[in-house]
C-alpha positions in Angstrom: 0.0 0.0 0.0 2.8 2.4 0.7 4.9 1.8 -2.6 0.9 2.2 -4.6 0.2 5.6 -2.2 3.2 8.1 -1.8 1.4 10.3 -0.5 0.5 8.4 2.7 2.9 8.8 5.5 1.4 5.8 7.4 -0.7 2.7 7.4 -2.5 0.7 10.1 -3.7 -2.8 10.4 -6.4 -4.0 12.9 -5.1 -6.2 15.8 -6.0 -8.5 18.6 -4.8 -10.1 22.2 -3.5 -13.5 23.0 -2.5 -15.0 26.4 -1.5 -18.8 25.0 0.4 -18.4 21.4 -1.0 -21.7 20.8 -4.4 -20.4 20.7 -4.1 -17.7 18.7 -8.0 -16.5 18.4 -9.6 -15.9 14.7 -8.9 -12.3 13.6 -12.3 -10.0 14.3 -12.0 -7.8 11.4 -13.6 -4.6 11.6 -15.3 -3.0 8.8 -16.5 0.6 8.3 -13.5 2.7 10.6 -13.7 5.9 10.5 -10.6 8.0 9.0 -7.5 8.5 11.5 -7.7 11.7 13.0 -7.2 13.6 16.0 -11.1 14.2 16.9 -11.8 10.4 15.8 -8.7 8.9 18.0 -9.8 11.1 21.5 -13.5 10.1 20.7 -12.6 6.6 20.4 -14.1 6.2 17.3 -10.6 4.8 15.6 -7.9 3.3 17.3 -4.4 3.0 16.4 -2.4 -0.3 18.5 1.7 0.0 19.1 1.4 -3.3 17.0 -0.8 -2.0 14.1 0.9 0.6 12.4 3.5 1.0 9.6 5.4 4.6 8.9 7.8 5.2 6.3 11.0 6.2 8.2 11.2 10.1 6.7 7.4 10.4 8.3 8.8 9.1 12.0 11.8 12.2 11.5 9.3 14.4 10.9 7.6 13.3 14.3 10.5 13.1 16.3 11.7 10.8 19.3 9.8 9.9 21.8 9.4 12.5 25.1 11.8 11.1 27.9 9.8 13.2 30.4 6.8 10.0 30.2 7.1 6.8 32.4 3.6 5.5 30.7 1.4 7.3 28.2 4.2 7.5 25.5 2.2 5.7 22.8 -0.8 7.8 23.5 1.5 10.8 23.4 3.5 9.6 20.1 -0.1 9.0 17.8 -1.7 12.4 19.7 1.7 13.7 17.7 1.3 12.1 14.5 -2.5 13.0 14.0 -1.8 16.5 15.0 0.6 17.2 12.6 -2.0 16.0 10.3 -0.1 12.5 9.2 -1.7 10.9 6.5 -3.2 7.0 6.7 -5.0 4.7 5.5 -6.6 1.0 7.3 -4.9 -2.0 5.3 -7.7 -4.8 7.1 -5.1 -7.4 5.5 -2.5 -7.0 7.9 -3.0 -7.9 11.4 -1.2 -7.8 14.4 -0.9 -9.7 17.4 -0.3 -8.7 21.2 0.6 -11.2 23.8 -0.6 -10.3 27.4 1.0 -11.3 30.4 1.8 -9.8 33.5 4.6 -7.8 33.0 3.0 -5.9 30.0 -0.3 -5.7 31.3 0.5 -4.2 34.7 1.8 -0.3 36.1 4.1 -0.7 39.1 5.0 3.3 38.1 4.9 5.5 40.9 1.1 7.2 41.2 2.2 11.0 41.1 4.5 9.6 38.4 1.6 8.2 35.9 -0.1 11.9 36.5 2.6 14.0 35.8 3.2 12.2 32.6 -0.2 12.4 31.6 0.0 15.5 32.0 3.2 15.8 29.7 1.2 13.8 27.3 -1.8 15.6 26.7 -0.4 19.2 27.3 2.5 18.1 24.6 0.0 16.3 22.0 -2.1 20.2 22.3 1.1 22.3 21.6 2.1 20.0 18.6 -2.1 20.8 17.9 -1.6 24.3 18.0 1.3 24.8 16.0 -0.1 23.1 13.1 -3.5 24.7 13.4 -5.3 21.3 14.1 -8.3 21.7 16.0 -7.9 20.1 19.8 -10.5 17.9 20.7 -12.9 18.2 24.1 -11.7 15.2 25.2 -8.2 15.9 24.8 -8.5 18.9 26.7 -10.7 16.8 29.4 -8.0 14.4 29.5 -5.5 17.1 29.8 -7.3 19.1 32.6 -8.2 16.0 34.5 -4.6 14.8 34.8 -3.1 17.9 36.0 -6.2 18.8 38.5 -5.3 15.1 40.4 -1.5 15.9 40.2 -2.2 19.4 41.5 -3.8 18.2 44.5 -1.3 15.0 45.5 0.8 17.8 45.4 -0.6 20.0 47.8 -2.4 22.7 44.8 -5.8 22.9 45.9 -6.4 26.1 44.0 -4.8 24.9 41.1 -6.5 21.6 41.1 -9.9 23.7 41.9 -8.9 25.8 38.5 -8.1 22.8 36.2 -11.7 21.4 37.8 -13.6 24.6 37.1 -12.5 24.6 33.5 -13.3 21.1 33.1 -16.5 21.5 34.1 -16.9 24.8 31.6 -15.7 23.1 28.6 -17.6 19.3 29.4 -20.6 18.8 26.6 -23.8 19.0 28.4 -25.2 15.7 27.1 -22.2 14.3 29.0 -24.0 13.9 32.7 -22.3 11.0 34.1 -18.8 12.4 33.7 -20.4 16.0 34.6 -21.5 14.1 37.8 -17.8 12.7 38.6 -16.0 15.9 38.0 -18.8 18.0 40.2 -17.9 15.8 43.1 -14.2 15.5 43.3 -14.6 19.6 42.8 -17.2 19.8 46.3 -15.1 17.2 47.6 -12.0 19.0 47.4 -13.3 22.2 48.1 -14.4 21.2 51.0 -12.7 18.3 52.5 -9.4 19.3 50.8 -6.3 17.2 48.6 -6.7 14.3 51.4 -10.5 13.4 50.5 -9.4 14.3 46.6 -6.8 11.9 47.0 -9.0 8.8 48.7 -11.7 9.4 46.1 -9.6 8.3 43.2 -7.7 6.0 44.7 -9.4 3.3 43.3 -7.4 4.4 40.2 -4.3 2.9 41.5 -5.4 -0.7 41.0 -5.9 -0.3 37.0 -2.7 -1.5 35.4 -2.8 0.4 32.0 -4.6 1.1 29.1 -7.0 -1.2 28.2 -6.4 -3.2 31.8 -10.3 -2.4 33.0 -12.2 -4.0 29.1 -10.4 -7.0 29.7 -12.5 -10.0 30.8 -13.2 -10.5 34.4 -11.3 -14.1 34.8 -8.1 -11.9 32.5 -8.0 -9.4 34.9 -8.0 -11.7 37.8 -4.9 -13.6 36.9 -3.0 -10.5 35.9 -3.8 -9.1 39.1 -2.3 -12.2 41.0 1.3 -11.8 39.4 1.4 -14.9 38.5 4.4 -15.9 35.7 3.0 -15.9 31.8 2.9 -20.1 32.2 0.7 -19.8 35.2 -1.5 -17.1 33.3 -1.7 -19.3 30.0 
């Protein structure tokens, strides 16, 4: 597809999970994906997996290395990059990819005030790239963005700051959103008035998801990841 289409800088294949390599499940091919872009890879309406995708190497240049800053979140931030500069793709449904789970790849042992600050180096970084190539920034971006740094803000003591980043959440969230309306009204009472402590207790729940895509996986999955047990013992 690349040698046919020189003017694409990229193409993705579709992909899929395997614990035991000698049951490799039939590929689910998915018809009908929207086209890669920023507003359609926030909104979860295209997807693009760190096994899926293939760049031709003047296109990754043009990217960039990877930000050092990030402890987790450096795929997310590295696409965010790519679609706001406006990369162009195309799906190639032939070419599929495979992704072996096990414990070690499925699981964060990062430090908690670590996985915030580099979300927060994700998002913020994916909205300057955004900006200087005059690519509109998505809501959700700028939810994700705003969230990250109002949790950060107030392990670290900022309960103004994490009040701010709360307010403006709140301001730019689309009305017919109520259930996440609902969350972000309560962490902002809470913090208001219980302060960072009470902040800090309500999401700590967080701490026990072990990375994207950790909380869709089946129940029984999720159980034997969360034991530790060795890739043998999980297969």
């Amino acid at each position: 597809v690349l040698q046919a289409r020189p003017d694409l800088d990229f193409v993705v294949g579709q992909y899929n999970y395997f614990i035991d390599s000698s049951e490799l499940p039939e590929p689910r091919l998915v018809k009908g994906l929207p086209p890669l872009t920023l507003q359609s890879y926030f909104q979860r309406q295209a997807q693009i997996h760190v096994v899926a995708p293939l760049f031709r190497r003047e296109s990754l240049r043009r990217v960039g290395p990877s930000d050092e800053r990030l402890t987790c979140c450096d795929e997310t931030n590295f696409f965010g990059r790519v679609l706001a500069m406006g990369l162009k793709s195309e799906y190639t449904p032939g070419a599929y990819g495979w992704y072996r789970m096990h414990h070690r790849n499925m699981r964060r042992t990062i430090d908690w005030q670590d996985r915030l600050r580099s979300g927060v180096y994700c998002f913020s970084g994916i909205c300057e790239v955004a900006e200087k190539f005059g690519t509109e920034i998505p809501v959700e971006l700028r939810l994700s963005m705003l969230t990250s740094r109002s949790r950060l803000r107030a392990l670290e003591g900022d309960r103004t700051g994490a009040l701010e980043d709360l307010q403006e959440s709140l301001r730019i969230l689309p009305q017919k959103n109520r259930k996440r309306k609902i969350d972000l009204k309560m962490r902002y009472w809470l913090l208001r008035i219980a302060g960072e402590k009470a902040y800090t207790k309500l999401t700590d729940n967080l701490r026990k998801l072990s990375g994207k895509g950790y909380d869709r996986l089946p129940g029984r999955v999720r159980r034997k990841l969360a034991d530790n047990n060795s890739p043998e013992e999980i297969s």
